[in-house]
Each structure stands twice: as structure tokens, then as C-alpha cells.
N, C-alpha and C positions, 0 to 999 in steps of 0.2 A: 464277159471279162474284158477288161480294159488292156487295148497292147499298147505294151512295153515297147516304145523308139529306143533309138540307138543312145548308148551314154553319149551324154555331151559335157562340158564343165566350162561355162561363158566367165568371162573373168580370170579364169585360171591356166596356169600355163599349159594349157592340155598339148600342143605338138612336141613340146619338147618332154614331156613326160612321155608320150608314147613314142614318140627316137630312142628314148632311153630302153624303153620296153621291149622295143628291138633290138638296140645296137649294145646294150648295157657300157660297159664300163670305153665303147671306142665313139660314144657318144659326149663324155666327158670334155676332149680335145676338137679343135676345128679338122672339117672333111681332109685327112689326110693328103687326098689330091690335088691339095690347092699348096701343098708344101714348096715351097721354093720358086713362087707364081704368084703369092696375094702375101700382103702386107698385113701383118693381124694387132690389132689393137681392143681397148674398149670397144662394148657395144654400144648404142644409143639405148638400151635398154638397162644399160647398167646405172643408169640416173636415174631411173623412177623408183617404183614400188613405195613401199610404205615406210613408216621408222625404221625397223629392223632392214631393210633390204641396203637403204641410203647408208646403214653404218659401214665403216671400211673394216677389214682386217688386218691390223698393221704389226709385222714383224719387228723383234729391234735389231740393234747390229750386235748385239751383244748378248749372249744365249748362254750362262752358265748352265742351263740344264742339260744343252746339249755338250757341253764337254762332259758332264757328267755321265752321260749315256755313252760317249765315245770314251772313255777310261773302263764303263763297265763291260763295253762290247769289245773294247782293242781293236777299234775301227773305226772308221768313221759312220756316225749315224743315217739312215739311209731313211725315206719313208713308210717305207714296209717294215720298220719296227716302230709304228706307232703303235699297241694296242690298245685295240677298240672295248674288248672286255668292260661289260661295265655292271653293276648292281643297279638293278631297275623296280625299285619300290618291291624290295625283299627278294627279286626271284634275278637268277644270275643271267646276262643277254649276252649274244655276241659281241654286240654291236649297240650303243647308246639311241637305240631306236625301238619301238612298239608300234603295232597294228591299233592305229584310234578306234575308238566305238564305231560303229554303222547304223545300231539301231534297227526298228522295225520298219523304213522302210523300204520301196519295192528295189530299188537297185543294190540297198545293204542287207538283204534277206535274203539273197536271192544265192542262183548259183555262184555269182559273182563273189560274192563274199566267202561260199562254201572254197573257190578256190584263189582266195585272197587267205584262207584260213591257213587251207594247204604248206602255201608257199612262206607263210610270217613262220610256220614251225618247224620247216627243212634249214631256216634261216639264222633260229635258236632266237628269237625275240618274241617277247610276251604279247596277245591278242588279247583287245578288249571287245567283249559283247556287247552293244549298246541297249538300253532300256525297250520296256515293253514288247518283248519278243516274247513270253512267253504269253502274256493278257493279248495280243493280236493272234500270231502263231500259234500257243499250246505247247504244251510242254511233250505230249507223245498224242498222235494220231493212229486213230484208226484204218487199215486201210481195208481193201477187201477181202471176206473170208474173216474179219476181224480179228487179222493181223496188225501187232502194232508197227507203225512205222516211226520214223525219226521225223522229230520236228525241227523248225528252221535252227533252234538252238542245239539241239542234242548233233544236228548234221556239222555245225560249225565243230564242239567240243571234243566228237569222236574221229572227225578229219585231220583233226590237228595234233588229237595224242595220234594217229598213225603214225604219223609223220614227226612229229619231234625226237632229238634226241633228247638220249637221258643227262641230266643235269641242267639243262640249258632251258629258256622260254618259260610260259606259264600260261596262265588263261586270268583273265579278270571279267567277270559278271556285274555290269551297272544295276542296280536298282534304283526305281523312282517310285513315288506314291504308286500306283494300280500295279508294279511288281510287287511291292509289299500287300498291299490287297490279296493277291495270287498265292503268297508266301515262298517266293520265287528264290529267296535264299533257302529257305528249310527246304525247295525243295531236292536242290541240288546236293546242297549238304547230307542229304541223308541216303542221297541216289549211289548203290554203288558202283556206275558208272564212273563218281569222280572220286570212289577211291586214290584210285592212283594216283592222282593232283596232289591230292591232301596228305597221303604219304611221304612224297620227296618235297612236300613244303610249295608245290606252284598252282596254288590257287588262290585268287581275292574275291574278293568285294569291295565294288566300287559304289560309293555314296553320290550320288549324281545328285548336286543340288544347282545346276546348269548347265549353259551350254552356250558356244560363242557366238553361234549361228543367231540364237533368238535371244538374249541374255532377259532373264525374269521373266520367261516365259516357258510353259512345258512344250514337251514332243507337238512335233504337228505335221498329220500324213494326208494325203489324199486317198478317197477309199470308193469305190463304185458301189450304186447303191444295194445290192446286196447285202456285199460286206460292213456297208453303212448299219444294217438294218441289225447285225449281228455285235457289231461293236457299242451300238448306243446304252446295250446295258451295263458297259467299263467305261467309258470316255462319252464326253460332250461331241457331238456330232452337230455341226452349223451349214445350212444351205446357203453359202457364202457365196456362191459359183451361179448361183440362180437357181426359182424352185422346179425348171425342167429339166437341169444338165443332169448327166447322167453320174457326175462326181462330186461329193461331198468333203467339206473337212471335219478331220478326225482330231480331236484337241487333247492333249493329256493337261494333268494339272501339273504347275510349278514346286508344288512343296511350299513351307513354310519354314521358314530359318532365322532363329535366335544364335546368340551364342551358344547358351543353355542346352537348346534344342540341342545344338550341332553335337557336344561335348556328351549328352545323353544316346544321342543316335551312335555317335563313338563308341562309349561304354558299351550299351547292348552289343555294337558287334562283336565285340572284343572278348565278351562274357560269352555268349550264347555260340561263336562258331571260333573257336581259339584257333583252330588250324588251319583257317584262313587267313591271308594278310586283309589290310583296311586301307586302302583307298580314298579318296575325295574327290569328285571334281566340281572345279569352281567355274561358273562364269567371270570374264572378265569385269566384274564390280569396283567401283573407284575404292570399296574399301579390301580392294583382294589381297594387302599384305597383313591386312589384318584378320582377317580370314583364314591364310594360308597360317598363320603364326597360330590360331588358335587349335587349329587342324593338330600340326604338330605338337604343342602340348597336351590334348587329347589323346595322344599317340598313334596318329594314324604314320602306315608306312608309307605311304606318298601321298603327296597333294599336288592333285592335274589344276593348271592353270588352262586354260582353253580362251584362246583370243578371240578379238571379234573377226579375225579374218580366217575363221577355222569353221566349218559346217560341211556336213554331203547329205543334209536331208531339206526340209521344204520348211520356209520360213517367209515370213511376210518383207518385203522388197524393203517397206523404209528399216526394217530391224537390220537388214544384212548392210544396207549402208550407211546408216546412221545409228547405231546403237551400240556403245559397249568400246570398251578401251581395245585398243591394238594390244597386238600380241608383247612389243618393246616396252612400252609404257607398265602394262600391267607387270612384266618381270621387275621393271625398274621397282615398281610400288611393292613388292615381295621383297625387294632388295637382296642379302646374303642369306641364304634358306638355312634355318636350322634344324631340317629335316630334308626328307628326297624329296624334290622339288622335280613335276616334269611340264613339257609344254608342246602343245599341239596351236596350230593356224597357221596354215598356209606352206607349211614345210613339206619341198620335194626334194632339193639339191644340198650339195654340200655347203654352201655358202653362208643361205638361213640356218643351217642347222648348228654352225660351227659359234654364229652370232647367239641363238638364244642358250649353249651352252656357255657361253662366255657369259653370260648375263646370271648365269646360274641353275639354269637347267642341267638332270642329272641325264635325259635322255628323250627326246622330241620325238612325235607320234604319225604316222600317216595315213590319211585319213584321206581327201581326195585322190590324192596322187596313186593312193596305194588302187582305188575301183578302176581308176583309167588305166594302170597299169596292166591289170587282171582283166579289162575290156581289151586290150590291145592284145595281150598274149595270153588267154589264160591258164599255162602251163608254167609258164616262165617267166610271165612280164614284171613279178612283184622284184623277184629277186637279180634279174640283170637290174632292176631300177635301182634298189638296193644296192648291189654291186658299183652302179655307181658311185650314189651316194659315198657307199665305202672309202671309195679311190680317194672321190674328192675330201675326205675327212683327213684320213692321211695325209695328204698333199699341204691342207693346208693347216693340221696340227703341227709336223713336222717341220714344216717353214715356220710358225711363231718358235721352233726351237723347241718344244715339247713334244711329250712321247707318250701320254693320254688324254682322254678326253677332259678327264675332271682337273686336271693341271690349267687350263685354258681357264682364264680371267676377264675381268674387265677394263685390267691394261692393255689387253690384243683391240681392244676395240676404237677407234674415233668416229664421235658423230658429228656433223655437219650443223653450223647453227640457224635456224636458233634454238635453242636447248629445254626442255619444258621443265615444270616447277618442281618443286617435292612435291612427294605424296604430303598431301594436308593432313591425312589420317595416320600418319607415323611423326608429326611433329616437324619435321624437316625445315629446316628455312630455304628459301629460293637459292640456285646456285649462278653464280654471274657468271657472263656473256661468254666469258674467254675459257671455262672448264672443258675440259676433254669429257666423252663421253664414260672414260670409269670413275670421273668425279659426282658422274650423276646417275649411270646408270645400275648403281648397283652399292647408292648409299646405305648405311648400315640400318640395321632394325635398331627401334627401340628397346632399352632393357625389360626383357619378358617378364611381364608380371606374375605373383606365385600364381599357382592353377588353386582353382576354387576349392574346395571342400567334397565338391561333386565329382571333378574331374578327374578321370580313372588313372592310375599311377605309374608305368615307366615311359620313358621317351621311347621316339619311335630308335627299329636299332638301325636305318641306315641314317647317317648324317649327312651335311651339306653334299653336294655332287654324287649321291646316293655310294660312297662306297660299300667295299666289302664290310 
């Protein structure tokens, strides 16, 4: 058996995610002790990061909504009445946040995620399972005495209904090729395990036809060679590492996707498990607002965008830094969603999170942040990080003068130039030099074209910002 080192996460803000995981919400503000002793200004870190990070959030002086809110309260508006309530691709959240996929590998399979599960459903926000858990894992094990036990999925699904309230959260199951192999949706759907899901409406299926980490490319794990020997008859297994190491890779296939394809993959789910919601998630692809549009005429309930700066499993070096649109850019190319629109890469803090709602996201996903959390504390690290998050969402909804999340635009935002093109795939002509960023970030779609003859028949029912 191969051990498991300690999480690490290179590139990613891992110390201030796990401050968070301890300190939660007195992590948000500088070390108290320095009050009235140190001068506090920007960081030198607040100039880097990527598109999304460099953009500002800027308040105006002028806030009708918030007189508005101070006439309905006969007070004046405080931040603790922003609520965060929000509809998240059919099922209702606290908070405009999801638990991202993890998938089958070793750090997202593990206990780690069992209580990353935990903590996403005491929190009231939806949990995605990511692909190939069951064709790695199994769906139920044998244990000794041939007793069954709980597999890596059924440990996630039954942890998490413990733990949720009622009304609130949900569970969403990925499939890719070799889950459909497996019949990984039938087999759920007919397990009466997930009665209960599918009674109060908080179950999906999610259409995994990428991923940000690898974009056009499938799942890809490390596996000793044992487990090599057991997986080569579901998945391509390559001695990539050399032919004496003692670790091989495990390759899933990518799928194939037309429109047609996509719009029929739709239909069946739609037809065959009706009491499931539908899902999508896209790789960040230069054609992803046309993607994301097609998604929604088909009627799916949300469509995940996943950027390139979003991954927690195992992926080839030049794909994680050279491949695949930014998280900013791909929003911009989806433009004004007309349907629930979510997005995952790279989101820990209030800041990103606040930005790709403004861009039109109905509720951003956590996906590294959330394992380092749960490596840092695993009883409690998800949801002081969360807690955070919260404050900061507040904080800085409430300052643009607004009092939810889906009220937030891409007038809150300015980007610094220089300003990239339209989407070529939406028609767009180029925006000049001196446009602010919600002149570009968040130009409108084209007029949707009728849906074919094929394509199954009502809209999805949350709209833009996933409302109620």
C-alpha cells in the first residue's frame, strides 16, 4: 500500500486557508494586537493573482437599494442583513456556496472528504460527488463474516443526510463514461437509501463532460500496482512513471460531445430519473457560452463552469498551467446566464467569491480550499472557513449597498487594462481601451436560437442568479 504524506496544495493559498480553519470568522480582520501599533493598508499580494483576483469591487456613492432596505427595516441598514439564502441549481443553500466534486482520488475519497461531507451538510449547502467512485471504489463492500459495508460513496451520502437539515442542501452525483458503464445513476435511483433525497426534491445528477484541472481530457489518478492490476479491466492504465516504479497511471476516458449528443444526454436524464435535478459541468472551452446556452435550452438545472484555475486531483503540469480559459474570461464568454449558472476555481475568500458572482454566477463551489480545511480541522475546519467566507460576503455585499447575493452586477466591478476581446463564438465585436469591466465582462448573449425538434421541452425552472 502506498502512504499517504501529509496534504499540501503548492500554488494555492493553503496558510491562510488553514488560519481560517482555525481562527474562522477572527481570521477575516488583521491580528487584533497590532490595533493601535501598526498602520494597515493594501497587501503586496493584492496586485497579483489572476483576471478575477486583479478585478476591484467598487461601491457607488449613491445606493437606492439601500434606502430601500432602510424604509423597509426603519433603520438603518446594517451588514448582518444581507441574506445569503440562495437557490443553487434547484435545491435551496444557506449560503451561495457548494462542496465541488473530489472524485476518486486518494485525498477526495478518503476520510477527508467523509468529513468535508459532514461539515458541507450541518452548513445547509449542496455536496457534489465527483466521477468514478463507484468503477474505483464499488458501490457496497464486502466486509468480513460477509457483512456489507459502506463504500467510499454510500460513506459520503449517508454522512451527510445525518447531518443535514431538512429543507436545506442536497447531494449531486457526477457521472462520466465508465460510471455509465457501472450504471452508477440507476443505481442510486433505485437504492432506497436515497429515498429521502428524492422525496424533498435534493438529489441531481451531474453530466460531467470536463474538468478545469485537465480541460479535454478524463479523470487521471495514481494507483500502486495492485490496484493497477484490478482497475486495467475499466480504465487505461500506462506505465508512465517507469516500468519498475511501483505506481502506475490510471486514465478515464473524456466523453464525446456534440451538441446533439449533449441535448440527447439531457433528454434521457430528464425522461428516465425525473426526480432528479440535471446538472452539467463544462470545462473551461473557448466555446463555453455556447455550451453553457445550449445546456440551458436543453433544460438542465444548472450549468458548472469550472475554470482552469480549479482542480484537487492529478493532472499533467503543462495542462494545469497552460491549458484552458481562466475562471474571469470563461464567465465573461457565458455572459448574462439564462439559466443557474455556478462556478468553481480557485475560490476560498470573500473577495473571489463576491467577483464571480458579480460576473453572474448563482453560487461558487469549494473544492481545494474546502480538503485543506478538513486537513487542518477535521471537525470544524470546513465551516469556520465558511464562516468566514460568510462575513466577508456580507461585508462586502452590503457595502456595494445591496442585501443579496444575486442583486450583485457587473457594475460592482472594474478591471484594470488591458481588457480582452469578445467571445468570437457569441459574435461580439472587440470592446475599446477605456470600457470598464461590466462593459465587457458580462456582454449580453446572443438571441437564442429555437431549440431543435429533438430538444426536450421546458426551460430550466431556476433563472439567471438561480433564484427562487
Amino acid at each position: 500500500m502506498i502512504a499517504v504524506p501529509a496534504l499540501t496544495a503548492p500554488g494555492f493559498p493553503e496558510d491562510p486557508v488553514r488560519a481560517r480553519a482555525r481562527l474562522g470568522t477572527a481570521a477575516v480582520f488583521p491580528d487584533p494586537a497590532a490595533y493601535g501599533s501598526r498602520l494597515f493598508g493594501p497587501t503586496a499580494a493584492a496586485a497579483g493573482g489572476d483576471a478575477l483576483d486583479r478585478m476591484r469591487i467598487v461601491p457607488p456613492v449613491f445606493m437606492p437599494e439601500r434606502l430601500e432596505k432602510l424604509i423597509d427595516l426603519a433603520r438603518e441598514p446594517e451588514f448582518e442583513d444581507v441574506d445569503l439564502t440562495t437557490r443553487v441549481g434547484g435545491f435551496t443553500a444557506r449560503l451561495p456556496l457548494y462542496l465541488s466534486a473530489f472524485g476518486s482520488t486518494r485525498a477526495g475519497s478518503g476520510d477527508l472528504a467523509v468529513h468535508a461531507s459532514r461539515q458541507a451538510a450541518r452548513l445547509g449547502i449542496p455536496m457534489v460527488i465527483g466521477e468514478n467512485m463507484v468503477p474505483v471504489h464499488g458501490y457496497r463492500r464486502t466486509g468480513a463474516g460477509g457483512d456489507a459495508t459502506r463504500s467510499a460513496l454510500l460513506a459520503r451520502v449517508e454522512t451527510y443526510l445525518e447531518a443535514a437539515p431538512d429543507g436545506v442542501g442536497g447531494i449531486v452525483v457526477q457521472q462520466s463514461t465508465e460510471d455509465a458503464d457501472s450504471e452508477v445513476w440507476n443505481l442510486l435511483y433505485s437504492d432506497p437509501a436515497f429515498r429521502p433525497l428524492l422525496e424533498t426534491g435534493r438529489l441531481a445528477f451531474e453530466l460531467k463532460t470536463g474538468q478545469g484541472a485537465k480541460p479535454g481530457l478524463g479523470g487521471m489518478t495514481v494507483v500502486g500496482r495492485a490496484e493497477a492490476e484490478q482497475l486495467a479491466r475499466r480504465f487505461t492504465v500506462r506505465e508512465v512513471f517507469g516500468p519498475d516504479a511501483p505506481r502506475s497511471l490510471r486514465c478515464a476516458t473524456p466523453g464525446t460531445f456534440t451538441e446533439e449528443i449533449l441535448r440527447q444526454q439531457l433528454r434521457f436524464m430528464r425522461n428516465n430519473f425525473p426526480k432528479a435535478r440535471t446538472w452539467v459541468k463544462f470545462h473551461p472551452g473557448r466555446d463555453i457560452g455556447h455550451a453553457a446556452r445550449t445546456a440551458w435550452a436543453a433544460g438542465a438545472d444548472a450549468v458548472t463552469v469550472d475554470g482552469a484555475e480549479g482542480g484537487t486531483g492529478w493532472a499533467p503540469g503543462v495542462f494545469l498551467d497552460h491549458v484552458g480559459l481562466p475562471l474571469a474570461e470563461a464567465l465573461r464568454r457565458v455572459g448574462a446566464p439564462t439559466g443557474c449558472l455556478l462556478a468553481t476555481g480557485g475560490v476560498w475568500e470573500g473577495g473571489r467569491a463576491v467577483r464571480a458572482l458579480a460576473l453572474g454566477a448563482g453560487a461558487v463551489g469549494l473544492g481545494r480550499a474546502a480538503l485543506v480545511a478538513v486537513d487542518e480541522d477535521p471537525e470544524h475546519g470546513l465551516e469556520r472557513l465558511v464562516d468566514a467566507l460568510a462575513l466577508e460576503l456580507r461585508l462586502l455585499v452590503s457595502a456595494l449597498g445591496k442585501y443579496t447575493p444575486a442583486a450583485v452586477t457587473p457594475d460592482d466591478l472594474w478591471s484594470p487594462p488591458p481588457y480582452p476581446y469578445a467571445d468570437p463564438y457569441a459574435g461580439h465585436a472587440p470592446h475599446p481601451p477605456h470600457a470598464d469591466a461590466h462593459a465587457h465582462a458580462h456582454a449580453p448573449a446572443p438571441a437564442q436560437a429555437p431549440a431543435s425538434a429533438s430538444a426536450p421541452g421546458p426551460a430550466p425552472a431556476d433563472g439567471p442568479g438561480c433564484p427562487e
